[in-house]
N, C-alpha and C positions, 0 to 999 in steps of 0.2 A: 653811319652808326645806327643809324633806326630800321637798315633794310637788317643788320645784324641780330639788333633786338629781335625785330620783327620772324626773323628765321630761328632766331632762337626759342622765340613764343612758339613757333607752329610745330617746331621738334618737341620740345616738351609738352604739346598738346596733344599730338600723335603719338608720343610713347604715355601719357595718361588715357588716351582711348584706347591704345594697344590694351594695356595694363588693364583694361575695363573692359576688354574684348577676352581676354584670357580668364578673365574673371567670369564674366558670363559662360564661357565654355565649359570652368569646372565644374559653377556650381549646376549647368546644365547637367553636365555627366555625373555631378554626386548626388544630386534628387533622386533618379532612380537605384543608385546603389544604395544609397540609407531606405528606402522601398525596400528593395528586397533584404537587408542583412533584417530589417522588422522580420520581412513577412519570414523570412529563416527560425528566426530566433521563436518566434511562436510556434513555428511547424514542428523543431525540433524539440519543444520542451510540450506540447501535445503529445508527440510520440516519445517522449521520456515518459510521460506519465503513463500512458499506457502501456507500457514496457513496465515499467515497475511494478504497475498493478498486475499483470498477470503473471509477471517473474512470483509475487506474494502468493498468488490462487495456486499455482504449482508448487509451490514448497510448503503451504497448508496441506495439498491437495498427499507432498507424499509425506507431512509429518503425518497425518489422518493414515495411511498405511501402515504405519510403522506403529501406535498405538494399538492397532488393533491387530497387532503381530504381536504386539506384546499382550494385549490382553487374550489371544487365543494361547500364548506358552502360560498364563495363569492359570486359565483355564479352557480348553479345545473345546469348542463347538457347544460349548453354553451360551444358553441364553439369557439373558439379563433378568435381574426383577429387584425389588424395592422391600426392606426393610426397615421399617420407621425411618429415618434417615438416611441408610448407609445403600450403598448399590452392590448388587452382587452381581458376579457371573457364575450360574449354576451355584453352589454352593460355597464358593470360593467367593471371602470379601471384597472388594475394590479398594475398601477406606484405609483395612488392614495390608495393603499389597503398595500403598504409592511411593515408594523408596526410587522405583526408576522414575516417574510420572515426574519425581519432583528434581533426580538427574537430568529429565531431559531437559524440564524445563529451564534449569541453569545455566546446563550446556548451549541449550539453542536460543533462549529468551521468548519461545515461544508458550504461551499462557493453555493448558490445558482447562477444557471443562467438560464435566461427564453428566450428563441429560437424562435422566429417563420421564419418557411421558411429558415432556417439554418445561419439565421442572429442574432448576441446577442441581445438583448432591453438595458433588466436589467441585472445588476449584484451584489450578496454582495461582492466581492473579495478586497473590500478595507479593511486596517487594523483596522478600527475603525468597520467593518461590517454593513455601511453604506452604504446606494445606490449607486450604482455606473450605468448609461448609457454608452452601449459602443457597438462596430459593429465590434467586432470581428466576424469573420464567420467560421461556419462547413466548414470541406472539403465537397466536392461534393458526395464523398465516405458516410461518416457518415448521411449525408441527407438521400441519396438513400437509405438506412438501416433503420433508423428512421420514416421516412414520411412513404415511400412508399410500403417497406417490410413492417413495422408495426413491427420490431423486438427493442429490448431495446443492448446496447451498452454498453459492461463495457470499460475501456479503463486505461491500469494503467499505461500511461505518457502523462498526460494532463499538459501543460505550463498554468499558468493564469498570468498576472502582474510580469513575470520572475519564479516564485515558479512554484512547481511540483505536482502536484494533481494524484491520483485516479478521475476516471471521470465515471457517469453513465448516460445516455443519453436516455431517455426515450418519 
């Protein structure tokens, strides 16, 4: 009776190491696979982010087209200038003209602002995407790049009315 015992102690000792051996194997093999689904999972959500960001700079880049397609059918190959407040292209008003400015910006959600000399005029950034006047100003920095370089400005941490914008500055 006790060589049975005894053989029954060593089978259920050997199937509890077995069972301790399979164990060690998996978590052997799932160490590195929780390794890499991390190291995945950061790799792919860095390159989401950068994806996004530059999917935003090109569709700034062609709402920034399309305004200034509109503002050449206002008025063709005027040049801008400043009236107490209001901005003109040639002769023609901007303040008195924003009926599309403020479709588009409905349609697309995209916040319009018109600049001269690094000073705001207009703005849509109100929540009804209505006109808004206001004198926020460029940095000194973003001027000198804009005006003077003549270079375009993406910029992905624009504050407007407390909110956080993508910004393209052309």
């Amino acid at each position: 009776k006790e060589k049975t015992q005894v053989a029954a102690t060593n089978k259920a000792a050997e199937k509890i190491m077995g069972m301790n051996l399979v164990g060690k194997i998996l978590l052997m093999a799932m160490f590195p696979l929780i390794i890499m689904v991390i190291v995945a999972m950061l790799a792919i959500q860095s390159t989401g982010s950068a994806t996004a960001e530059k999917m935003a700079e090109q569709e700034l880049i062609t709402a920034s087209f399309a305004v200034e397609m509109e503002m050449d059918a206002l008025s063709p190959n005027g040049a801008y200038k400043k009236r107490g407040t209001e901005l003109y292209r040639r002769n023609v008003s901007v303040n008195d003209n924003m009926t599309v400015f403020t479709t588009f910006r409905t349609k697309t959600k995209l916040v319009l602002q018109f600049y001269y000399e690094g000073e705001c005029l207009i703005s849509t950034a109100t929540e009804d995407g209505s006109v808004a006047t206001t004198g926020d100003a460029m940095s000194e920095k973003l001027v000198q790049k804009v005006l003077r370089e003549k270079t375009a400005v993406f910029d992905d941490n624009v504050e407007i009315n407390g909110k956080d914008y993508y910004g393209y500055y052309a």
